[in-house]
Each structure stands twice: as structure tokens, then as C-alpha cells.
C-alpha positions as CSV (number, residue, x, y, z in Angstrom):
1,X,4.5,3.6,-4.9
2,X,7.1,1.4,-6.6
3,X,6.2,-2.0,-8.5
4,X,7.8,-5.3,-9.5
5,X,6.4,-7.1,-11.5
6,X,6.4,-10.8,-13.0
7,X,4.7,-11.4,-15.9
8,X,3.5,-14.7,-17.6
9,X,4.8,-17.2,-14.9
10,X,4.1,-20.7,-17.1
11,X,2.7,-23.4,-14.6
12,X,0.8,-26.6,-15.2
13,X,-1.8,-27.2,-12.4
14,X,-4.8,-29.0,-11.6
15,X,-7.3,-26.5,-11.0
16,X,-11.0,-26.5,-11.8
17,X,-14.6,-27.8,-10.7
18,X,-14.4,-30.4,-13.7
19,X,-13.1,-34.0,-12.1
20,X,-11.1,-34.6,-15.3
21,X,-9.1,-31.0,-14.5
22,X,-7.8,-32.5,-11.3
23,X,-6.3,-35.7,-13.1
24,X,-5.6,-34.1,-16.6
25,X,-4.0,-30.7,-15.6
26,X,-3.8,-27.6,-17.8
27,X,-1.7,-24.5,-19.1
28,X,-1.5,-21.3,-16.8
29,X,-0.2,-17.9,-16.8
30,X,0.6,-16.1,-13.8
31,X,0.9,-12.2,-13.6
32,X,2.0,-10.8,-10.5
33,X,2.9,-7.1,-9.3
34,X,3.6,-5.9,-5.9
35,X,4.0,-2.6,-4.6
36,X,6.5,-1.0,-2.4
37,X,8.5,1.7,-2.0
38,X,12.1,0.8,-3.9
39,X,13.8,4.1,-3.3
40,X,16.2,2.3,-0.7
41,X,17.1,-0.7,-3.0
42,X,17.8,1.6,-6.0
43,X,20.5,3.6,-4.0
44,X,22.0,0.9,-2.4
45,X,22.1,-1.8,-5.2
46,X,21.6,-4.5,-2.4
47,X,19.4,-7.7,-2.4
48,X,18.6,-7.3,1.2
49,X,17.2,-4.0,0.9
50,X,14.2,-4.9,-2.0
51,X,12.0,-7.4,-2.6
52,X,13.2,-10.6,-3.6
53,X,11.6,-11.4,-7.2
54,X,13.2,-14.9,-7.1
55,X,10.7,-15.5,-3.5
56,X,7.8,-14.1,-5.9
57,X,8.2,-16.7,-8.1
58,X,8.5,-19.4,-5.7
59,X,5.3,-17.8,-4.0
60,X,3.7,-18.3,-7.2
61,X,4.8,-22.0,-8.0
62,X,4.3,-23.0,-5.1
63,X,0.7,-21.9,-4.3
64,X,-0.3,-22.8,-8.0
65,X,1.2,-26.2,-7.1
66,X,-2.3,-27.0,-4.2
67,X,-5.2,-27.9,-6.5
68,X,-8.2,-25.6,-6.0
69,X,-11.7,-25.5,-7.6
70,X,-11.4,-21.8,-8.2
71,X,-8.9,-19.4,-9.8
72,X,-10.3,-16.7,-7.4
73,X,-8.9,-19.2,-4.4
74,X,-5.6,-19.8,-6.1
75,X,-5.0,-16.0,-6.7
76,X,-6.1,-15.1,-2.9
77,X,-3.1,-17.5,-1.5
78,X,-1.0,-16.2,-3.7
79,X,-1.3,-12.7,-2.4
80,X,-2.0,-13.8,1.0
81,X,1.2,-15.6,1.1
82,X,3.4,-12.6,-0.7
83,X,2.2,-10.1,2.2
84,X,3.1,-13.0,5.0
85,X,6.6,-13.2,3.3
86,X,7.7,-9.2,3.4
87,X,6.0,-6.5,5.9
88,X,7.6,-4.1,2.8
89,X,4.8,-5.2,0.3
90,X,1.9,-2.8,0.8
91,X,-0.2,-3.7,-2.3
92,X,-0.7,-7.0,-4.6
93,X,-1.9,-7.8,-8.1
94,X,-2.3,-11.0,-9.5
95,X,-3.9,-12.2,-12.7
96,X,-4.5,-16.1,-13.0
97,X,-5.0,-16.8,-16.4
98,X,-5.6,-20.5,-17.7
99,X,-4.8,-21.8,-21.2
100,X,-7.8,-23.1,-23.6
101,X,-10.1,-24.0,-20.7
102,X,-12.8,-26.7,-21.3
103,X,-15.8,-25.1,-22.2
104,X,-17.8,-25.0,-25.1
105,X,-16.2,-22.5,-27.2
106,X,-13.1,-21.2,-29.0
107,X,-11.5,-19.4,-25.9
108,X,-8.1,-18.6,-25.7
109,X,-8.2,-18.5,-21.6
110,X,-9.7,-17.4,-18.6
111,X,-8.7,-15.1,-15.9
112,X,-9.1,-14.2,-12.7
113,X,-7.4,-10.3,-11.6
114,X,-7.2,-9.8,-8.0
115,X,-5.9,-6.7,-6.0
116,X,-5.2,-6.6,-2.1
117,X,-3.5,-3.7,0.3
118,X,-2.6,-4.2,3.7
């Protein structure tokens, strides 16, 4: 199986249990792959006949955009969104990573991997 993949899609959303996440915001990362079979696309050189990485990425800003208490949540929609937009995509992985999150400690981020198949 073929993949696309996005890697570090910058966002800055309001996620997190803390009520000071939802007002303050922080730094994201966003790393997406999908999984389909691109044999057609690569012989025909046509938009119409892959999957459009410019809809990922939309997908992606878009669902990091709705304020949620977990990562785990945000990185389900996104998947669950990417499989409503294209019957082609038969797997998803996404990695939600957030920038210097506040807890006590020197950490560099957080993340969250999730994989789905249809």
C-alpha cells in the first residue's frame, strides 16, 4: 500500500484539561499519513485520480481548530474526517504532538499516535 504523508503541520490550538489551555493556546505539530493505492495517480499525472494533500491539510486545520480536552479526541476526528472525505483512503496515521506543554518538567512535547483502517 501507497502513502502520503504530511509532516509537521504548525497549528496553534486550545487543547487541554487545564482552563488556562482553553484561553492561552499553545504550539502543535501535526503528522499525518494516509494509505492508498497511488499506482493510478502515478500513471496518469492527474489531481483527480489521487488524494488531494491540499484536503489533508485543510482536514488537519480544521479539526485542530474545535477545542478538545484530549489529544487522543483531536487525532480520532482527524482520521475520522480524512476516511469520510475519500472512500480511496484505506488506512490513517496521525501523530498530535504539542509544544512545551504545562507540566512540571523540561518536556519538549507530548504526543498522541493514532492508526485507523477501514
Amino acid at each position: 500500500m501507497d502513502k502520503i504523508v504530511l509532516k509537521n503541520v504548525r497549528c496553534y490550538s486550545y487543547h487541554g484539561c487545564l482552563k488556562e489551555e482553553s484561553i492561552i493556546g499553545s504550539d502543535y505539530l501535526v503528522n499525518f499519513s494516509v494509505y492508498t493505492d497511488l499506482n493510478k495517480s502515478a500513471g496518469s499525472d492527474q489531481l483527480k485520480d489521487t488524494i488531494d494533500y491540499v484536503l489533508l491539510n485543510k482536514i488537519i486545520k480544521s479539526e485542530m481548530a474545535v477545542p478538545s480536552k484530549l489529544l487522543e479526541h483531536v487525532a480520532d476526528r482527524i482520521i475520522s474526517s480524512a476516511f469520510r472525505s475519500d472512500a480511496r483512503i484505506k488506512k490513517c496515521t496521525v501523530k498530535v504532538s504539542k509544544i512545551n506543554p504545562p507540566i512540571d518538567g523540561d518536556v519538549e512535547k507530548v504526543s498522541v499516535k493514532l492508526s485507523r483502517k477501514k
